[in-house]
Each structure stands twice: as structure tokens, then as C-alpha cells.
C-alpha angles and dihedrals in degrees: 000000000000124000115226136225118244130205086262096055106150094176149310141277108224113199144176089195106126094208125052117266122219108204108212128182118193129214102256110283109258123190102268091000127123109230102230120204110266090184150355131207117182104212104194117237129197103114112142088012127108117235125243129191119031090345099054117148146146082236111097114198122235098194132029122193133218138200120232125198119200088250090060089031089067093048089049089044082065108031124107104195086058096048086044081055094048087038095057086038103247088120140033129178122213128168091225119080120229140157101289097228078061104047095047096038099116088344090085149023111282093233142358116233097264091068117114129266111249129183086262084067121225124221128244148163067018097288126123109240136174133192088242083063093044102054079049104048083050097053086047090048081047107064 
């Protein structure tokens, strides 16, 4: 699924998140009270991952943009987990539009940790891993 530009695009969300982000702000938290949602923002995923459908390639995006309206721009604007995504560099905003490998390309982090893990190996926790090491540590967890 694609999320398209509208006539009152202000910018784009460029991310390196693999799975799709739904950016949602609450109503303050009040004693006995229920917080109700104030705002929602869909950020696209699909960075790192191959595409399948109609879409389906060998060629695995490292960026994937998208378009922002005023209206999502505000909730953005107050939203900490957003701000926690552009702060550990999984996701930038910017008012121009440009290809999304480019825009992320020593701007972001290469993958989130939900990418996934390839023979070149990724790092996480800090730790280097491979594939190779995976398949191994699970046959170890195995027996």
C-alpha cells in the first residue's frame, strides 16, 4: 500500500523503518479517566524489505517517503514517539520532495531493527550478527 500526495502536501517523512508506523498522539491522562486518540499519522514502512505483489524486485528499497498534509504535520509536530524516530535517525521530515534511497543515504540509520538479517550481516544491540550466526545460535538454542 502507497500512500498518496494530495493537493495540500506540505512534505515528506523519509524512513528506514521496515514495517509501517502509525503515529498516534492521546488526550492528556486524567485519574479514572480513559485517554482518547487526538490524532493519527501513518508513516510507510518497507525499507530493507523486498517487495511482493505487483511490486515485486530483487531491488530492496533503503528509503521510503511519505506525504505529509498540515493537518498530519501538527500531530507530528507533538508527537514524542515521532520526534524519538527522527531523534535515533529512522525518520526525517523535509518540505522538498526527492527519491527516498537518496534522501536517507548518510542522513539515517541503514535499518531499524526489524530489518531483516542478510549474509552481509547488520548490527544490533550493538552487536555484529550474520545470518550465518543466527542459523548457528538456533541450532545451539535447539539441542
Amino acid at each position: 500500500m502507497e500512500k498518496k500526495a494530495s493537493g495540500n502536501t506540505v512534505g515528506y517523512v523519509y524512513s528506514t523503518a521496515s514495517n509501517d508506523q502509525m503515529i498516534t498522539n492521546y488526550t492528556e491522562r486524567k485519574e479514572g479517566q480513559v485517554q482518547s486518540i487526538t490524532g493519527q499519522v501513518l508513516i510507510m514502512g518497507g525499507a530493507n524489505v523486498m517487495a511482493h505483489g505487483a511490486k515485486a524486485a530483487m531491488i530492496t528499497p533503503l528509503g521510503v517517503a511519505t506525504p505529509i498534509n498540515k493537518e498530519e504535520k501538527a500531530i507530528l509536530d507533538a508527537s514524542d514517539s515521532f520526534k524519538k524516530f527522527v531523534a535515533d535517525k529512522y525518520m526525517t521530515f523535509s518540505e522538498k520532495k526527492e527519491d527516498a534511497d537518496k534522501a536517507v543515504r548518510g542522513v539515517l540509520e541503514d535499518k531499524d531493527e526489524s530489518a531483516p538479517v542478510t549474509e552481509a550481516g547488520s548490527t544490533r544491540g550493538g552487536k555484529k550478527q550474520t545470518k550465518q550466526k543466527n542459523i548457528v545460535d538456533a541450532q545451539k538454542a535447539d539441542k
